[in-house]
C-alpha positions as CSV (number, residue, x, y, z in Angstrom):
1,X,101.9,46.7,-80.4
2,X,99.0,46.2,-83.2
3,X,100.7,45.6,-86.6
4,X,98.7,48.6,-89.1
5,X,96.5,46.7,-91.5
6,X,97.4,49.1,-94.1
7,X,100.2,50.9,-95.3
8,X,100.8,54.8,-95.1
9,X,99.7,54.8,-99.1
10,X,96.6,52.6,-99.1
11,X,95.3,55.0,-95.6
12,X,95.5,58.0,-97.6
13,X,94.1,56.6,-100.9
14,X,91.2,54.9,-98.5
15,X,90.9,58.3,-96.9
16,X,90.8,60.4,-100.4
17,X,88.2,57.8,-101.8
18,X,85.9,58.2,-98.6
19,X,86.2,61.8,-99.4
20,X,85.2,62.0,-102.8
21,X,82.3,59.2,-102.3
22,X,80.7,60.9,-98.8
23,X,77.2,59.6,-99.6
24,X,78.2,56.2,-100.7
25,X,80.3,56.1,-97.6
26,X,77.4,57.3,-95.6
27,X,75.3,54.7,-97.0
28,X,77.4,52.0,-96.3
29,X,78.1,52.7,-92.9
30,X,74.1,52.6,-92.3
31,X,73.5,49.8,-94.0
32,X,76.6,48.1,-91.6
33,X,75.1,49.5,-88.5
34,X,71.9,48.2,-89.3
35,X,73.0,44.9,-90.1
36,X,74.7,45.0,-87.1
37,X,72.1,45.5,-85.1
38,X,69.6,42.2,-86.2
39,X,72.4,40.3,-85.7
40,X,72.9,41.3,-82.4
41,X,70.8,42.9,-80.6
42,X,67.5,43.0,-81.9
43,X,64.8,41.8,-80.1
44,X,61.8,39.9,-81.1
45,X,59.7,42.9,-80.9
46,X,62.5,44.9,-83.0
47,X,62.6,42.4,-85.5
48,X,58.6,42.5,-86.3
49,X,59.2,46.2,-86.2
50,X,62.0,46.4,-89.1
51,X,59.5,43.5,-91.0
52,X,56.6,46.3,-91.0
53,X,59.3,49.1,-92.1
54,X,60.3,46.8,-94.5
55,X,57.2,45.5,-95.9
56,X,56.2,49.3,-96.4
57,X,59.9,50.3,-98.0
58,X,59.3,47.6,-100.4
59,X,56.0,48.8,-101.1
60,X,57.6,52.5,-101.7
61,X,59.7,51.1,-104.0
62,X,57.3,48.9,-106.4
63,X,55.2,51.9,-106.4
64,X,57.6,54.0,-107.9
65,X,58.7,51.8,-110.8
């Protein structure tokens, strides 16, 4: 049987904060996924995909500083 990495407490606290933060949580679990993803499965034709949607996020972004 698989010992429970946390205890009864630290689940519920984990569980409450996840609640409260929903976006943040969100957010991370995108940012995971999509890291994820280039590691290991992208191909060579996804990868100069993400570049281009990269190169014009970035651009996005200076623009609105």
């Amino acid at each position: 049987m698989a010992k429970n990495e946390y205890t009864e407490a630290r689940a519920r606290a984990n569980k409450k904060w996840d609640e409260k933060h929903k976006e943040r949580t969100r957010y991370l679990g995108a940012r995971s996924s999509a890291r994820s993803f280039i590691r290991t499965k992208a191909t060579l034709d996804d990868l100069q995909e993400l570049r281009e949607l990269i190169n014009q996020r970035e651009a996005a972004l200076n623009e609105q500083q």
